[in-house]
C-alpha positions in Angstrom: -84.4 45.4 -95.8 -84.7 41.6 -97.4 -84.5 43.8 -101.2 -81.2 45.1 -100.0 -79.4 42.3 -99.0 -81.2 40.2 -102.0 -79.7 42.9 -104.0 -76.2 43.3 -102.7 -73.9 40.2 -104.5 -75.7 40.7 -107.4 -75.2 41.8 -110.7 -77.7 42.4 -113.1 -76.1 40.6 -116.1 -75.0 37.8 -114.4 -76.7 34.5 -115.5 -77.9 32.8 -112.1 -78.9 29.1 -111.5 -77.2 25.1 -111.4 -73.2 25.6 -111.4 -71.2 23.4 -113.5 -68.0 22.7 -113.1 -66.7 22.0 -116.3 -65.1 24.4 -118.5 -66.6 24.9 -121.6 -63.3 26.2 -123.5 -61.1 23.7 -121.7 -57.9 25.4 -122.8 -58.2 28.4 -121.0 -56.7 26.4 -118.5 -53.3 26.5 -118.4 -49.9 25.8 -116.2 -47.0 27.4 -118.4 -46.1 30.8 -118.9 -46.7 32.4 -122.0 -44.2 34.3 -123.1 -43.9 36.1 -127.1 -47.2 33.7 -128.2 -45.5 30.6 -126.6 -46.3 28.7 -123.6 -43.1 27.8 -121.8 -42.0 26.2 -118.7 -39.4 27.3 -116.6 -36.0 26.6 -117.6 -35.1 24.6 -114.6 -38.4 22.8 -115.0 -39.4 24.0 -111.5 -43.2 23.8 -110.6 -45.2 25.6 -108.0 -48.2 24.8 -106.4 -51.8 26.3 -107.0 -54.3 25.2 -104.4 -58.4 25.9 -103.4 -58.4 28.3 -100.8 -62.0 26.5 -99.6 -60.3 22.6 -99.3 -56.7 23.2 -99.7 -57.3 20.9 -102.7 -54.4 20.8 -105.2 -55.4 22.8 -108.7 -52.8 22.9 -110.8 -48.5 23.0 -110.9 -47.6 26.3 -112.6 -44.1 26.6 -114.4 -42.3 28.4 -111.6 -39.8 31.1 -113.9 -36.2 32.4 -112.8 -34.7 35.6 -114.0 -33.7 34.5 -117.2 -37.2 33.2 -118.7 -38.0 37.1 -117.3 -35.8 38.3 -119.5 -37.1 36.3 -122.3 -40.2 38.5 -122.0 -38.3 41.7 -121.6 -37.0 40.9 -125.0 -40.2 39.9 -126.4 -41.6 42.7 -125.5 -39.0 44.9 -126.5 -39.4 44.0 -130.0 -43.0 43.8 -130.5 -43.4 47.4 -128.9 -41.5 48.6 -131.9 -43.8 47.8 -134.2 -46.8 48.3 -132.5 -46.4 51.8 -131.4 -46.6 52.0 -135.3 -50.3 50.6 -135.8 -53.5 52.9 -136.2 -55.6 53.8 -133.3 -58.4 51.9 -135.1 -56.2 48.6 -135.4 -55.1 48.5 -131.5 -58.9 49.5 -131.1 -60.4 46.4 -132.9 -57.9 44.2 -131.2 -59.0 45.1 -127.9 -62.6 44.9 -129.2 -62.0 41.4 -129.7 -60.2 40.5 -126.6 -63.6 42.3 -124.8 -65.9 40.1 -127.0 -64.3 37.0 -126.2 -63.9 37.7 -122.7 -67.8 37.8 -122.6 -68.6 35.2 -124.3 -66.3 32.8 -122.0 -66.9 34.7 -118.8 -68.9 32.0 -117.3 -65.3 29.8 -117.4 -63.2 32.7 -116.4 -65.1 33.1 -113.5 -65.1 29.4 -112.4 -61.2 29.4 -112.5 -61.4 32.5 -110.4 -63.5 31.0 -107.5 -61.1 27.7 -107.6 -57.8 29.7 -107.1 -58.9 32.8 -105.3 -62.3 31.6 -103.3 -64.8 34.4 -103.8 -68.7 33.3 -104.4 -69.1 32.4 -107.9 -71.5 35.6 -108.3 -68.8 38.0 -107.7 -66.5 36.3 -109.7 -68.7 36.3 -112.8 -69.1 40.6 -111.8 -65.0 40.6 -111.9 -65.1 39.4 -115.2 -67.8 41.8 -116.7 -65.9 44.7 -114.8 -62.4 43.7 -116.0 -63.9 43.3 -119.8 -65.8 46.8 -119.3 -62.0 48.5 -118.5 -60.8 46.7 -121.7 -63.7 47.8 -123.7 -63.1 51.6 -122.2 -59.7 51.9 -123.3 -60.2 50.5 -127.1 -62.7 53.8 -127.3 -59.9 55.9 -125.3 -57.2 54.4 -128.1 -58.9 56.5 -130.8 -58.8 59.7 -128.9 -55.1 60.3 -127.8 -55.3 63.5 -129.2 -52.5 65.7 -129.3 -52.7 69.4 -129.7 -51.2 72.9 -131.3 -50.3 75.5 -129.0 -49.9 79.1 -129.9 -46.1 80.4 -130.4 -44.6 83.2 -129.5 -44.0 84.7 -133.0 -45.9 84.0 -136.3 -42.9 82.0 -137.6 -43.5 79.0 -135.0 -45.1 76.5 -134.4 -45.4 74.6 -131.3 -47.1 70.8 -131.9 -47.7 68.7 -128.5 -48.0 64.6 -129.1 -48.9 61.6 -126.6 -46.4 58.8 -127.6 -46.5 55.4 -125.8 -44.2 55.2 -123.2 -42.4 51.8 -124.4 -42.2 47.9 -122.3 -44.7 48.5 -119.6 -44.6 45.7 -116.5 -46.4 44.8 -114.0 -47.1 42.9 -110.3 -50.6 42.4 -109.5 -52.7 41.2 -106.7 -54.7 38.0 -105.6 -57.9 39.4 -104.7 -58.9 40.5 -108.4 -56.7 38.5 -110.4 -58.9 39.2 -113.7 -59.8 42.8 -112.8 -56.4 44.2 -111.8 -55.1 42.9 -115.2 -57.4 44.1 -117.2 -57.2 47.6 -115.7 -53.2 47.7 -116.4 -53.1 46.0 -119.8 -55.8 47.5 -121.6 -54.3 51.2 -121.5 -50.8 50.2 -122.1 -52.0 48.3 -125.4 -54.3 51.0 -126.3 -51.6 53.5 -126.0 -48.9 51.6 -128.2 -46.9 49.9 -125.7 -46.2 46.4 -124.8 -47.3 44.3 -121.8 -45.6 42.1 -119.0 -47.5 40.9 -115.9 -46.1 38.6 -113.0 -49.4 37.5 -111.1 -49.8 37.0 -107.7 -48.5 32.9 -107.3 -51.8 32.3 -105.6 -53.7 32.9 -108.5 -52.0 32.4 -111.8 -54.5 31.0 -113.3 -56.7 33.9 -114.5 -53.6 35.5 -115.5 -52.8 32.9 -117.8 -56.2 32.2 -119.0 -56.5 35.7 -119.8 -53.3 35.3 -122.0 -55.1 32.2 -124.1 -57.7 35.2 -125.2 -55.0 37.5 -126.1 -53.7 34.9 -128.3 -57.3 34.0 -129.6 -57.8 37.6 -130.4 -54.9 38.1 -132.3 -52.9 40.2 -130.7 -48.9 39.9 -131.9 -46.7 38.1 -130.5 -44.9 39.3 -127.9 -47.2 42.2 -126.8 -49.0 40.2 -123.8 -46.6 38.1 -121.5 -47.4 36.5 -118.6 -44.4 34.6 -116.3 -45.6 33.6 -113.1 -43.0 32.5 -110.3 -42.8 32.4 -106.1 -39.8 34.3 -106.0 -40.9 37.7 -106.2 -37.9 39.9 -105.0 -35.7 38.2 -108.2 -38.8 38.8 -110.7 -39.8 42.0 -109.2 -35.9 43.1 -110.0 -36.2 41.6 -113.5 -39.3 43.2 -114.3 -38.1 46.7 -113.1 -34.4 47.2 -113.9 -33.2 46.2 -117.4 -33.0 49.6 -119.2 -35.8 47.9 -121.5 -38.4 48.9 -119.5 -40.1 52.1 -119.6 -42.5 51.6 -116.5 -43.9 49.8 -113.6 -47.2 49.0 -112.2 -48.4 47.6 -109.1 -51.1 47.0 -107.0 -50.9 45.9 -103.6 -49.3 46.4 -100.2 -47.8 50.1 -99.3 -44.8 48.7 -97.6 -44.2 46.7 -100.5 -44.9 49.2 -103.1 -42.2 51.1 -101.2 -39.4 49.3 -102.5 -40.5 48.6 -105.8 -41.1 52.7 -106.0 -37.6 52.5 -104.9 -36.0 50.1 -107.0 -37.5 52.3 -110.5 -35.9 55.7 -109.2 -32.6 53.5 -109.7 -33.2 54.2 -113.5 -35.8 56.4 -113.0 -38.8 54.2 -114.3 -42.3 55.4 -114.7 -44.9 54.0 -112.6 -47.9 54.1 -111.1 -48.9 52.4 -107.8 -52.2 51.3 -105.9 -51.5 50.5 -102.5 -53.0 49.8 -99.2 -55.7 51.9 -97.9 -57.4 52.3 -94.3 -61.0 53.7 -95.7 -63.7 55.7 -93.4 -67.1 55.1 -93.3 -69.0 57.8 -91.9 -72.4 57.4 -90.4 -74.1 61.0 -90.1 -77.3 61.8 -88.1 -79.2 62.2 -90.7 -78.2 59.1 -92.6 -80.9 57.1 -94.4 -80.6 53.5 -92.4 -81.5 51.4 -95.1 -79.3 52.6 -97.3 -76.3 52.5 -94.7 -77.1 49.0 -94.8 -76.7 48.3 -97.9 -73.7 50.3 -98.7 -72.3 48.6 -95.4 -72.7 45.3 -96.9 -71.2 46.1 -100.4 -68.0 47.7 -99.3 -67.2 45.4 -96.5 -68.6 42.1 -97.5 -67.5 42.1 -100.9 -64.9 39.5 -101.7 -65.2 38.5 -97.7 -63.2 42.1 -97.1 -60.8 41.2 -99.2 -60.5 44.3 -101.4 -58.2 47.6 -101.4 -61.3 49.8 -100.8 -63.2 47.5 -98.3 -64.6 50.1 -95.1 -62.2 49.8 -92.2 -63.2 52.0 -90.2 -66.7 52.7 -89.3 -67.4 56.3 -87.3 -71.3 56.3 -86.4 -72.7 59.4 -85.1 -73.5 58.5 -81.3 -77.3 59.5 -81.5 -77.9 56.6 -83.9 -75.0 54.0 -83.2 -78.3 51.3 -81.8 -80.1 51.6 -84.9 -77.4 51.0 -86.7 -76.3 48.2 -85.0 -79.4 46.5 -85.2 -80.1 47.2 -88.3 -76.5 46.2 -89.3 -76.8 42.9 -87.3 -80.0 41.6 -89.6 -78.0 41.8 -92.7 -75.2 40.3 -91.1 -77.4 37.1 -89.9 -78.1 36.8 -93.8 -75.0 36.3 -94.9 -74.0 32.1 -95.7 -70.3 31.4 -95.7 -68.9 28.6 -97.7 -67.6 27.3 -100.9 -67.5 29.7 -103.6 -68.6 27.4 -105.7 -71.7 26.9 -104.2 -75.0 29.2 -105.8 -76.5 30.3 -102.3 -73.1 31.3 -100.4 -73.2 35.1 -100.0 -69.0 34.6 -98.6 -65.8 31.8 -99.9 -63.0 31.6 -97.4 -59.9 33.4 -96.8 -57.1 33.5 -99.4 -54.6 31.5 -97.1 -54.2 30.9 -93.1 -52.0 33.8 -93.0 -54.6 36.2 -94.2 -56.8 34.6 -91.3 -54.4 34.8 -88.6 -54.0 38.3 -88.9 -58.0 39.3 -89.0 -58.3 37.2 -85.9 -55.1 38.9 -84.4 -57.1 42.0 -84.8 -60.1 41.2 -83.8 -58.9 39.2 -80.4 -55.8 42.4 -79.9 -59.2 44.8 -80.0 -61.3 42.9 -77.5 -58.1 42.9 -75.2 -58.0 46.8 -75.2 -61.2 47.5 -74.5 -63.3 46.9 -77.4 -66.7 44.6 -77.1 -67.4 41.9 -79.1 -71.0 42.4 -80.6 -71.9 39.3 -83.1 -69.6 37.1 -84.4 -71.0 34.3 -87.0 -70.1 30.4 -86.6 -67.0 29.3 -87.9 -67.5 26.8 -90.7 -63.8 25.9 -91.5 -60.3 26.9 -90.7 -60.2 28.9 -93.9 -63.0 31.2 -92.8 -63.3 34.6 -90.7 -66.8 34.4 -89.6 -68.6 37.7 -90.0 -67.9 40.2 -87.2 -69.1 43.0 -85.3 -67.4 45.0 -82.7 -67.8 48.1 -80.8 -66.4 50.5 -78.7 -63.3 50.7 -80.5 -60.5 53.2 -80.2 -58.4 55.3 -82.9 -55.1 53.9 -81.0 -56.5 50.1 -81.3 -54.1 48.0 -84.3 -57.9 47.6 -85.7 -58.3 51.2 -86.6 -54.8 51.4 -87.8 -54.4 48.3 -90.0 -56.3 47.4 -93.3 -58.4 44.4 -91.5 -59.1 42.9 -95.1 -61.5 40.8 -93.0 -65.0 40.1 -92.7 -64.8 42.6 -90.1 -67.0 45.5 -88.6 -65.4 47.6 -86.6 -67.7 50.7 -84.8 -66.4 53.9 -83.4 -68.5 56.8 -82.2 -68.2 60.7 -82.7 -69.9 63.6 -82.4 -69.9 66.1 -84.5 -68.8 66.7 -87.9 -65.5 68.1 -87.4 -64.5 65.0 -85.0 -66.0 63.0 -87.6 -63.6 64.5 -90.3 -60.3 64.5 -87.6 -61.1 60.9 -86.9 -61.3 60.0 -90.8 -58.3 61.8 -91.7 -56.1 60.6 -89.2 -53.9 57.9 -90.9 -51.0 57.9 -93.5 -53.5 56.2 -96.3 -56.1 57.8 -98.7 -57.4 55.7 -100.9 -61.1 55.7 -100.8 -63.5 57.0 -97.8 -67.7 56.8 -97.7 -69.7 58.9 -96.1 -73.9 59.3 -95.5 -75.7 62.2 -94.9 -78.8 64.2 -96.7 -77.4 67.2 -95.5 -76.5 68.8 -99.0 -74.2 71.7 -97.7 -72.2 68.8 -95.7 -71.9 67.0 -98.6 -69.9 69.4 -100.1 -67.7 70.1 -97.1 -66.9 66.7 -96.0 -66.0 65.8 -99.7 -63.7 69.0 -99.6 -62.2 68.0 -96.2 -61.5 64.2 -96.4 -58.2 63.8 -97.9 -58.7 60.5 -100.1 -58.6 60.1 -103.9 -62.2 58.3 -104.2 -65.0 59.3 -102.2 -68.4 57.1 -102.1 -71.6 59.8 -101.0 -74.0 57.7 -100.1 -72.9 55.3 -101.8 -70.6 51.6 -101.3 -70.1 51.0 -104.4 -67.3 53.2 -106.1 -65.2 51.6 -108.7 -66.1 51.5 -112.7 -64.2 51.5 -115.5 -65.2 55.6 -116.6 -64.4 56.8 -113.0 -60.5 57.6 -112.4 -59.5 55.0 -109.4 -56.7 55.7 -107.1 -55.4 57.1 -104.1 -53.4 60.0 -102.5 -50.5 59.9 -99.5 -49.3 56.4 -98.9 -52.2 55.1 -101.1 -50.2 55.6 -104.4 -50.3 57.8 -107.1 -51.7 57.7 -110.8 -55.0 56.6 -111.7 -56.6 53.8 -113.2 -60.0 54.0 -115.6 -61.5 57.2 -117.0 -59.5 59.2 -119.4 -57.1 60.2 -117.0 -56.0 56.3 -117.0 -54.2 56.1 -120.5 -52.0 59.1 -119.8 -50.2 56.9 -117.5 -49.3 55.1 -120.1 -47.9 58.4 -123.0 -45.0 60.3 -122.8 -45.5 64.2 -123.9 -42.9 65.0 -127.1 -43.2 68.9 -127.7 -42.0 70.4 -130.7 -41.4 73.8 -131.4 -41.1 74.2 -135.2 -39.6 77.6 -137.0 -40.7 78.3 -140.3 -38.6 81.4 -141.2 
């Protein structure tokens, strides 16, 4: 068991030993937006706070936009499109190769600035980085293969030709969680395709964003093609970024009620887009499940990021035979885990992104004990900004715990018992975004992959996402995908032309 959990915030690549707190490439911090290769403040001069989810500390004041530096970067992208669509595969290849490079070499610093503004442990931050760089290198190799085709005609005087142009202006809202990662995953198959690029990041991390932007620049992308404006009032950017008649499409990450509106607001001109929303993810426990390696899929895909992540386990359904050795297995890893300051090289957990995120995980965890469910193991508390690691039981389908992404430290256990309660259970919720499952039982693999209606399924396995692998969801989880090949056709319009030669 002590290999697992050794194992589990871990990447192989990721240089280990003293932290140091000083950036090496001091100017990928930054406070202004960047906006057609310049860095701007807002017009009204108006600042917003950025500040350490760990102390509360005060990082930075970041240029806080209205709607008319937004449309600044409308225009700027506009333009630059134009002329980019126009470049060779192999040119908008190399420039991404360079962004990837670069990214690498100064992914030590990027992930320092991601522990300060978002909190994670400095380990998984420094595995954001590497996994947002591997979805930029992906898509300069899928930039050389948006391959059109010839389709036979109907008569031997025609010809019908098939070609995958880039849509135009692409924007974009992303989350706080992965600040690097959900960028990376957006940008790099808009640019590969042709088009331009404009992201508002979430206003409790900017920072990445803009760092991120500093490497565009030092890669040599054109102006105009990257833009970053970062603001606090998101219904008035959110608007900007989705109706001027500019912009070809949307993309977002985060909430489903949110993503809603913004799905609403680009019918109004009927906008492209793609959304990745909330989730409520199963994690079946099967009789014949191999502990050990329940364990340690458990710990990836709920610990990660303390919860905090659109695929985290939210619901865990554990056969009844075995629900005490899971338990006790499950409670030894728990005991391992250290909670604390990111920054810190032994913490396995950082804190919370802000006290409203831990309001509502204890809200859930105190409404569940109220209706019935038992409180198992709870860790200490070491801070306000911390949801100690938690395990409860005897939960219910109909409890707000089962129904609501906890995006919390958070173990909740109900029992089944049988396969086709197991698969009710699962299915039971308006989300489908990922679901995990464990069993050796090879014919059951098959059906339970068949039966659970999400768009990424983890077979005994926590750990899902990678930039070859096409990520998204199905029902109120979103729709297009993100990675594999599949991800850059999000991104192309399909221009048929039927040609007569006679």
């Amino acid at each position: 068991m002590k290999e697992y959990i050794k194992a589990l915030f871990v990447h192989d690549s990721i240089e280990q030993g003293a932290i140091d707190m000083s950036l090496e490439k001091s100017e990928l911090f930054q406070t202004k937006a960047f906006i057609n290769g310049q860095w701007l403040n807002a017009t009204n001069k108006d600042t917003f706070p950025v500040y350490n989810p760990y102390d509360k500390s005060l990082i930075a004041e970041v240029a806080d936009l209205d709607i008319s530096d937004c449309e600044l970067a409308i225009e700027a992208a506009f333009g630059a499109q134009k002329t980019w669509k126009l470049r060779p595969a192999k040119e908008r290849a190399s420039l991404l190769m360079r962004l990837y490079d670069l990214m690498i070499e100064h992914k030590s610093d990027l992930a320092q600035l991601l522990t300060l503004e978002q909190g994670k442990v400095l380990k998984e931050a420094q595995g954001e980085i590497i996994y947002g760089a591997n979805y930029i290198k992906w898509f300069a190799e899928e930039a050389l293969r948006i391959n059109g085709k010839i389709i036979p005609a109907l008569s031997k005087n025609h010809e019908i030709r098939v070609y995958h142009e880039p849509v135009g202006v692409v924007t974009a809202i992303t989350p706080w969680n992965f600040p690097n990662a959900m960028i990376a995953r957006k940008m790099a198959p808009a640019l590969a395709a042709g088009c331009s690029f404009v992201v508002k990041p979430s206003e409790e991390t900017p920072l990445s964003a803009l760092a991120i932007a500093k490497l565009v620049k030092e890669a040599g992308f054109p102006d105009g093609l990257f833009n970053v404006v970062t603001g606090t009032n998101s219904e008035v950017i959110g608007d900007a970024l989705i109706l001027p008649k500019e912009v070809a499409k949307f993309t977002f990450t985060g909430s489903t009620s949110v993503g809603k509106k913004l799905q609403a607001k680009c019918a109004l001109g009927m906008k492209r887009s793609s959304m990745e929303l909330g989730g409520n993810a199963p994690f079946i426990v099967f009789e014949d499940a191999d502990i050990p390696k329940v364990i340690a899929g458990t710990m990836i895909s709920k610990f990660r990021n303390a919860g905090q992540t659109c695929v985290c386990s939210n619901r865990f359904l554990v056969h009844e035979s075995i629900e005490d050795a899971f338990k006790d297995a499950l409670l030894v890893a728990m005991k391992s885990l250290k909670s604390g300051n990111g920054l810190t090289d032994c913490m396995s957990l950082g804190p919370m992104i802000n006290q409203q995120t831990v309001h509502k995980v204890e809200g859930l965890i105190q409404s569940a004990i109220e209706a019935g469910a038992r409180l198992v193991y709870q860790a200490d508390k070491v801070g306000n900004e911390f949801v100690p690691p938690t395990l409860i039981d005897q939960v219910t389908a109909d409890m707000a715990i089962s129904t609501t992404e906890i995006f919390g430290p958070v173990v909740a256990i109900q029992t089944f018992t049988d396969e086709a309660e197991a698969i009710r259970l699962a299915n039971d919720t308006p989300f489908g975004l990922a679901a995990y499952f464990y069993t050796h039982d090879a014919t059951r693999i098959h059906r339970v992959s068949r039966d659970l209606e999400y768009g990424i399924i983890g077979v005994n396995e926590g750990s899902i996402s990678n930039e070859m692998a096409p990520f998204g969801g199905v029902k109120e989880s979103g729709q297009g995908r993100e990675g594999s090949s599949d991800g850059i056709l999000d991104y192309v319009d399909v221009k048929y032309i039927c040609q007569n030669f006679a």
